[in-house]
TIVEXMI-638704 format. One record per residue (C-alpha): x, y, z. Coordinates in pm, whole numbers, padded with zeros to 5 digits, always signed. Layout:
REM residues N
XYZ...
END
This chain:
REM residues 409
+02866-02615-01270+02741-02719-00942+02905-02710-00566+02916-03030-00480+02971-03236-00161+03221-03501-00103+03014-03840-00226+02949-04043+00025+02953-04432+00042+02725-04615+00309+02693-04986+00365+02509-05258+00612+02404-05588+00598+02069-05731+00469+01916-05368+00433+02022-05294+00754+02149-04899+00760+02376-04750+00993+02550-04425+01093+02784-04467+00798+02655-04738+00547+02372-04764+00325+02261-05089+00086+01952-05084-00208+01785-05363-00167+01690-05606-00347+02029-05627-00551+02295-05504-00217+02429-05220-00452+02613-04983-00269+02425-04609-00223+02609-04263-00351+02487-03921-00228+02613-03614-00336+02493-03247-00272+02398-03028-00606+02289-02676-00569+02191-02738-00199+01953-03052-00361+02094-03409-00235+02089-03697-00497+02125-04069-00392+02202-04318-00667+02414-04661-00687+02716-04681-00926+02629-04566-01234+02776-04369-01550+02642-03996-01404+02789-04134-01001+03136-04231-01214+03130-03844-01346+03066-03683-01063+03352-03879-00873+03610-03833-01161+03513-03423-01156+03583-03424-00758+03935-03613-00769+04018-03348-01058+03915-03035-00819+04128-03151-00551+04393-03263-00793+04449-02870-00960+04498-02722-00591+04764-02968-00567+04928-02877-00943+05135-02611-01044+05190-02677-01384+05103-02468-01718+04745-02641-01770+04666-02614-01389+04761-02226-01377+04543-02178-01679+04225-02364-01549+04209-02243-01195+04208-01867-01322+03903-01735-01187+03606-01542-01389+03779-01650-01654+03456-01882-01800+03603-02173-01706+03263-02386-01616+03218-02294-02030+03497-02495-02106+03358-02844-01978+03013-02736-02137+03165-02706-02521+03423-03068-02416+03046-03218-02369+02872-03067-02615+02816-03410-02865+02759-03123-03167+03119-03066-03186+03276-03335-03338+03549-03544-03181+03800-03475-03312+03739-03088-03270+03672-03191-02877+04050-03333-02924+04225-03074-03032+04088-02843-02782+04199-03066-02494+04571-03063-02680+04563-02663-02672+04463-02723-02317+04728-02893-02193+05012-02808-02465+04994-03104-02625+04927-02964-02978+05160-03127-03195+05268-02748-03350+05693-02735-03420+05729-02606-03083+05600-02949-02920+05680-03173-03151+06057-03045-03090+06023-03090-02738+05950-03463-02789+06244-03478-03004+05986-03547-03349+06184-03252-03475+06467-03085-03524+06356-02712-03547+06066-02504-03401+06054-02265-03698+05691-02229-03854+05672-02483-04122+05354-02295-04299+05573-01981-04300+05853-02143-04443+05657-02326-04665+05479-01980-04819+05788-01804-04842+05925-02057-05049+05663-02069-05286+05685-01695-05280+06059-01721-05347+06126-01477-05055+06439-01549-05007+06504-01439-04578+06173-01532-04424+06082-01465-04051+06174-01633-03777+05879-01751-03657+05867-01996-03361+05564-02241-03460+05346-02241-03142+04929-02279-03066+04966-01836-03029+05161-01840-03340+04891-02038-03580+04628-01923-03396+04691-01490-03434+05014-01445-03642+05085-01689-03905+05026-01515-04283+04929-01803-04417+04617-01810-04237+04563-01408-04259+04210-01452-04467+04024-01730-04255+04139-01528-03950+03979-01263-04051+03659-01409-04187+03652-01579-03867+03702-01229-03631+03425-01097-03838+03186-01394-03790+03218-01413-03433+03174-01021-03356+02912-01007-03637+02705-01256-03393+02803-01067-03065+02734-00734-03194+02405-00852-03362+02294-01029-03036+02368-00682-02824+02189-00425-03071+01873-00711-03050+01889-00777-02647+01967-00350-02591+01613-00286-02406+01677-00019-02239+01470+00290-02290+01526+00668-02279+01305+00969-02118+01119+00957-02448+01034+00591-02388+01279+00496-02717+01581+00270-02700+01828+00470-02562+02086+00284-02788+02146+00242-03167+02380+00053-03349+02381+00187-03693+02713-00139-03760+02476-00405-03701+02280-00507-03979+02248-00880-03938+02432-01163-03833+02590-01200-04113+02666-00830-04238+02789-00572-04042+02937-00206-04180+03225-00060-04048+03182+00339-04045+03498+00582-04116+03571+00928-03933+03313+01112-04234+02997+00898-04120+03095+00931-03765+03102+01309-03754+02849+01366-04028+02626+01105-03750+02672+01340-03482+02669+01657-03731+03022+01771-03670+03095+01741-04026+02858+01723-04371+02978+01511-04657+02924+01591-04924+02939+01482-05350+03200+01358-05493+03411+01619-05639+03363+01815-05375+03678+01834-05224+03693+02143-05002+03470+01969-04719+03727+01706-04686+04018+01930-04727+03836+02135-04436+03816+01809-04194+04222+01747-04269+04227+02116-04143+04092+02031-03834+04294+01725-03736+04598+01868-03816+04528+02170-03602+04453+01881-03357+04776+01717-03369+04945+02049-03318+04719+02151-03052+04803+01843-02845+05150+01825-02959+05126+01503-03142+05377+01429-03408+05279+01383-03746+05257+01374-04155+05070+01397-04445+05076+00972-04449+04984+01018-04073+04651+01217-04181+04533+00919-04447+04570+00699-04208+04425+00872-03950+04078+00900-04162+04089+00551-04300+04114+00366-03961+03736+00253-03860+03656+00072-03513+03458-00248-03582+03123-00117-03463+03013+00225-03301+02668+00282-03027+02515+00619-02965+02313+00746-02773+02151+01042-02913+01980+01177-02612+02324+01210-02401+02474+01236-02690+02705+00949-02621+02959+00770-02912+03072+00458-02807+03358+00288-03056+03315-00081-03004+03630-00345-03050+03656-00711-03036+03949-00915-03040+04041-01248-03042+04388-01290-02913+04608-01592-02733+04502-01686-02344+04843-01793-02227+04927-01542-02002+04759-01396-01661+04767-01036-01838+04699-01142-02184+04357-00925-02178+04498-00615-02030+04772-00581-02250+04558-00621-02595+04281-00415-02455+04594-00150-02407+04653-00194-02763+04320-00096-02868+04287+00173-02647+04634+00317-02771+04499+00255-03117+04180+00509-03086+04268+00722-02806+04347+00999-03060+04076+00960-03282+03808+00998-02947+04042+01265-02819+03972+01461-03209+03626+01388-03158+03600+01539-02811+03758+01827-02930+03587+01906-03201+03268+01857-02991+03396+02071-02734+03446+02308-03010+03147+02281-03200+02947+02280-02847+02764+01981-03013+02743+01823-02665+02868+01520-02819+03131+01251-02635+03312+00986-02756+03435+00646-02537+03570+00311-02587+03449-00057-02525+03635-00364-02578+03514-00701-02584+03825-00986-02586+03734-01301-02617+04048-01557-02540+04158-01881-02816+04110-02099-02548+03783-01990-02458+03879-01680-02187+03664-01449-02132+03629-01200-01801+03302-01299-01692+03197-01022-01475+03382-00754-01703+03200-00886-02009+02864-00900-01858+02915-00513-01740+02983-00407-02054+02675-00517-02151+02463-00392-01957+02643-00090-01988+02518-00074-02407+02168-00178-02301+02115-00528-02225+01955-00541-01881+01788-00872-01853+02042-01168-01669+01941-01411-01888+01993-01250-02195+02352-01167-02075+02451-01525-02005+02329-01608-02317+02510-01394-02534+02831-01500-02279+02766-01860-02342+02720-01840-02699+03064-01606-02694+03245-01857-02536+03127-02139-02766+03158-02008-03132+03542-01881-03016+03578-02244-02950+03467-02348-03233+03660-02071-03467+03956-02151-03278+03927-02526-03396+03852-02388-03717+04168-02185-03777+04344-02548-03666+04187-02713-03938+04340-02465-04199+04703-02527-04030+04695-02902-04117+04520-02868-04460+04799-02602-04546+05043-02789-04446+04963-03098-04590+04880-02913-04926+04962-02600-05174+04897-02298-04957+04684-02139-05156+04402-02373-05171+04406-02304-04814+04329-01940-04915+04082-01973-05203+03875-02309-05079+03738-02535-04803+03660-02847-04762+03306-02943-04775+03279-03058-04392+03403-02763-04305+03252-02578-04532+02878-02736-04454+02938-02726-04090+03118-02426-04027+03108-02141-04272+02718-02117-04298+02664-02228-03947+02873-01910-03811+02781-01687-04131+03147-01674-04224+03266-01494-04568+03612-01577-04679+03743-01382-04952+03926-01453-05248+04339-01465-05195+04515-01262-05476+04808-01465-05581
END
């Protein structure tokens, strides 16, 4: 969005102009200026003059505020200016547009509202309850039903969540491995991104493929089990090594866990695991502390890889990336478009692209995983599992190049 003046109102008589006032003639209709981008507009009353007005009074009204929805839109490079562009985007339906105004301003009518307004009795999760019942689990969670709750926790809603984590870093990832122009001594792209095969596939590569990448480790047949059993050698002499407690369990899960996409660099022999999340935008710190999380989450499996490298003397060394996107549309401008550039994407236009275009499908899934909610609760929870409704469907699922799987009941 623009920087824009105070509008100012100028008036005389019979076309007569003054210090202060200007008229149009022939109709006497008052004459608005206003300052865009260092470019001043004139214009009488009109819809785009009502706009600009109604944005001002809101600026000066959030300095003044203190509240919940205040705090949250006067964050800075938090993508804010994004927000207003999806609200005006006439695409999105209206209803959509709606709902994303009541997450907003807590207004969503989710238990923990609704109780608030004295609608209802209880702010336990009415999906949850409602699953566990048809489950016939008898002690089911306590779970508070709030915007964070439906949005990133509620099992109900496990599957579309996931389809729609995939979609949106499918796109992202996609959209970086295209726009990644940067070019080694060899004049090659530095970078490769062996998990982005499309925007709507994407593989997810295990500890084997990773080492076997940067030949630290050869897989091979089936059958052959004493390459494998060789590998578990290794990471258990890592554990040990570092002091880090652990089991057989420990090990299988160790080797099963994959990152959601991976970028080398084969000239500085650079492995980059890549991570997106989607998580709830309510606090100041929300980002840090999930970022933490997936840090914590890989921080041994980069540490075994460095290791063995160091080891090996392959060269080879292994880092982290996140990329956190917010439900409400946050996301750390300046951080995000770093990281970018950091994996190859040099040109500035490219980057606010792929940043726009972030910001907007996250909207969009958001509303989508909203959409479930009510359908769910309104119906058998399972058919929220197994199938969509044709709008959504049509509009959403191809649009975004989502894949929702099958629920086993």
């Amino acid at each position: 969005m623009g920087t824009y003046s105070h509008i100012e109102l100028t008036r005389s008589h019979k076309g007569r102009q003054s210090e202060n006032i200007c008229w149009s003639l022939p109709i006497n209709r008052p004459i608005f200026s206003w300052t865009d981008n260092s470019i001043t507009h004139r214009s009488p009353m009109n819809p785009t003059v009502k706009k600009r007005s109604d944005l001002q009074v809101s600026r000066q009204q959030l300095n003044i505020h203190t509240g919940s929805t205040a705090n949250f839109l006067t964050r800075e490079d938090n993508s804010r200016d994004l927000l207003g562009t999806f609200h005006k985007d006439r695409s999105v339906w209206i209803r959509a547009r709606r709902r994303f105004l009541q997450c907003l301003s807590y207004q969503f009518p989710c238990a923990l509202q609704l109780k608030k307004w004295g609608i209802l009795n209880d702010v336990k999760c009415r999906l949850c309850e409602k699953y566990y019942k048809e489950k016939r689990i008898r002690e089911p969670p306590d779970s508070v039903e709030s915007v964070g709750h439906i949005q990133c926790y509620c099992p109900v809603l496990q599957l579309p969540r996931i389809a729609i984590h995939h979609g949106i870093w499918r796109e992202l990832m996609f959209s970086i491995r295209k726009s990644s122009t940067e070019l080694n001594d060899a004049s090659e792209l530095r970078w490769h991104f062996p998990s982005a095969l499309s925007p709507e596939a994407h593989a997810e590569w295990g500890l084997y493929r990773i080492l076997e990448y940067k030949g630290l480790h050869e897989i091979l047949p089936p059958g052959a089990g004493q390459n494998r059993a060789k590998l578990r050698k290794n990471i258990e002499e890592y554990h040990i090594a570092y002091g880090i407690d652990f089991d057989e369990t420990d090990i299988d899960t160790f080797i099963a866990r994959r990152p959601d996409g991976l970028a080398f660099d084969k000239e500085k022999k650079l492995c980059v695991f890549l991570e997106y999340t989607r998580a709830m935008d309510t606090n100041e710190d929300w980002a840090e502390k999930k970022e933490q999380g997936k840090i914590d989450r890989y921080s041994s499996h980069l540490g075994f890889i460095n290791h063995l490298s160091n080891r090996e003397k392959s060269g080879w060394k292994a880092s982290q990336t996140n990329f956190t996107t917010g439900v409400r549309g946050t996301l750390h401008t300046n951080q995000f478009l770093t990281r970018l550039e950091s994996l190859g994407v040099k040109n500035k236009n490219t980057q606010e692209a792929i940043h726009n275009r972030t910001v907007q499908n996250t909207l969009s899934m958001s509303d989508m995983i909203l959409k479930f909610f009510l359908i769910a609760l309104n119906s058998k929870t399972q058919w929220t599992l197994q199938t969509l409704p044709t709008e959504i469907a049509n509009k959403y699922m191809e649009r975004f190049n989502l894949h929702l799987q099958q629920a086993r009941m």
